[in-house]
C-alpha positions in Angstrom: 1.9 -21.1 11.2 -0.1 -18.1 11.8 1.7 -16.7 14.8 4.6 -16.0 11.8 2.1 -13.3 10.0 0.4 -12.2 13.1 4.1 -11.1 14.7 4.8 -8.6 17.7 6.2 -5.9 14.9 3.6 -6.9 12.3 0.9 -5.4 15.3 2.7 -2.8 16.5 2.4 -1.5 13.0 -1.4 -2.3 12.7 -1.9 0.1 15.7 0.2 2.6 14.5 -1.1 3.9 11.6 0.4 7.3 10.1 -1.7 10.1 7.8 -5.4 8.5 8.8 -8.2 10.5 7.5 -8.7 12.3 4.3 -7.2 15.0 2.1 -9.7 17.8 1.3 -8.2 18.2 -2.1 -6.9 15.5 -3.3 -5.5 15.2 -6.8 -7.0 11.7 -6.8 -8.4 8.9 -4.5 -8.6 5.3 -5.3 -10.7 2.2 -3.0 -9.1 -1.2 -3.4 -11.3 -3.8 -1.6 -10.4 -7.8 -0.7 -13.8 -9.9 -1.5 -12.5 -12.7 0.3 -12.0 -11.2 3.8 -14.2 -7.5 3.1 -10.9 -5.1 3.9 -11.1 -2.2 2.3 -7.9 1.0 2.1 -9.2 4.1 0.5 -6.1 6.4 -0.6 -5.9 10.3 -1.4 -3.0 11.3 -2.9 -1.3 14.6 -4.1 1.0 15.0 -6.6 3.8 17.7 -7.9 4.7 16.1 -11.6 6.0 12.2 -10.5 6.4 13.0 -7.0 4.2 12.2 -4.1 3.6 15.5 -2.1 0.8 14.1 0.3 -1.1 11.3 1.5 -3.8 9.8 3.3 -5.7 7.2 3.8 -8.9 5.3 5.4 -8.3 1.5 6.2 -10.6 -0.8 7.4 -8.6 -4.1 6.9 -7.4 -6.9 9.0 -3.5 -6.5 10.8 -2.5 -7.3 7.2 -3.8 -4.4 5.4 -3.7 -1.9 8.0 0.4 -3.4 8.6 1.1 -2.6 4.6 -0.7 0.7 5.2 1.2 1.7 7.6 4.5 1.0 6.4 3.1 2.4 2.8 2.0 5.8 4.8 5.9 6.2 6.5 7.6 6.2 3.3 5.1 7.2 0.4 5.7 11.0 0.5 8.5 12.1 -1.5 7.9 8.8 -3.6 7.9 8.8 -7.4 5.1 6.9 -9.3 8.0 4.7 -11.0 9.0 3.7 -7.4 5.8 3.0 -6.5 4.9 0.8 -9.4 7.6 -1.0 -8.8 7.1 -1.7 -5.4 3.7 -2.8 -6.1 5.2 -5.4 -8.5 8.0 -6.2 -6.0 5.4 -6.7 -3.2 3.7 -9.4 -5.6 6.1 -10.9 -6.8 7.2 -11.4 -3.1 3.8 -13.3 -2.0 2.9 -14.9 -5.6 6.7 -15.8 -6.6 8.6 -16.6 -3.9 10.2 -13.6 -5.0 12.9 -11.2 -2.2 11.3 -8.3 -0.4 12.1 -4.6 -1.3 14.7 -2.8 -0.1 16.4 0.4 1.1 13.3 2.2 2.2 10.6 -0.4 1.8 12.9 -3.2 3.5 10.4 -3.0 6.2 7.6 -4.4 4.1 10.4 -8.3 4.5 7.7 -8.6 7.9 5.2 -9.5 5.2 7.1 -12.1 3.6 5.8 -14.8 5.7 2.4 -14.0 4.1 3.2 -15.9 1.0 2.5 -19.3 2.6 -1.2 -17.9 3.2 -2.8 -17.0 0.0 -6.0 -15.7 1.2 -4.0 -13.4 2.9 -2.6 -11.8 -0.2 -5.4 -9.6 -1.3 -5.0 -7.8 1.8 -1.6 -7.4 2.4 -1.8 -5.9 -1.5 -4.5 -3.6 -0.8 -2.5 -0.3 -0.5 0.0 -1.3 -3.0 -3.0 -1.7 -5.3 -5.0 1.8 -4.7 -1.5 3.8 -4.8 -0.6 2.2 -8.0 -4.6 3.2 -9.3 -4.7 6.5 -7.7 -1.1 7.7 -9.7 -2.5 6.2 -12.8 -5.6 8.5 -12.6 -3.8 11.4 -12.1 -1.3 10.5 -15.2 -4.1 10.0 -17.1 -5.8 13.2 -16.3 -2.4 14.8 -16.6 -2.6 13.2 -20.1 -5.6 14.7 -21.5 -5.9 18.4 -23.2 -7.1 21.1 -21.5 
């Protein structure tokens, strides 16, 4: 049932969203976008070698997205891109697979478990996962190339 997405905690986290807005300077920014329901998260992100430094992000998304965004923009700083890659795959594996929810820092992302029974729910819910993951691999591959 819907009411098991749509949750008190699930909301309170939609309408507290950490690190809106832009970085000035960011060492990359990346848009993922859901067709289906026209969400959008736009990420800037700074990095020091593997190691997230700084953050920020625009979301226009339903309580979904902005909920993932949220609990992305508490914990992202001070992340590596290994973590983070992981997580994404974690996160998928959660709503595609049946598969458990992260844990230790990212346990909090378990709210979204719920979303699996709702697959046009899934591209939003991803939606940070998916521009984090794109943003790191910009800046690898820029990292990558000679000078």
């Amino acid at each position: 049932m819907l009411n098991d997405i749509y949750n008190k905690r699930i909301i309170e986290l939609a309408g507290n969203i950490p690190r809106l807005g832009r970085l000035p300077d960011p060492d990359a920014s990346a848009t993922a976008h859901s067709k289906l329901c026209g969400s959008t998260v736009k990420v800037d992100l700074k990095m020091d070698g593997l190691v997230v430094t700084d953050f920020a992000h625009d979301v226009k998304a339903c309580a979904l997205g902005q909920a993932s965004s949220s609990i992305m923009a508490r914990h992202v700083v001070g992340s590596n891109a290994n973590e983070l890659r992981e997580l994404r795959e974690t996160v998928r594996k959660m709503l595609k697979e049946n598969g458990p929810p992260p844990t230790g820092k990212w346990a909090e992302i378990a709210l979204l478990e719920p979303v699996r029974d709702y697959k046009a729910r899934h591209a939003s819910t991803m939606l940070t996962f998916d521009a984090v993951v794109d943003a790191i691999g910009q800046i690898e591959a820029r990292a990558k190339q000679p000078a």
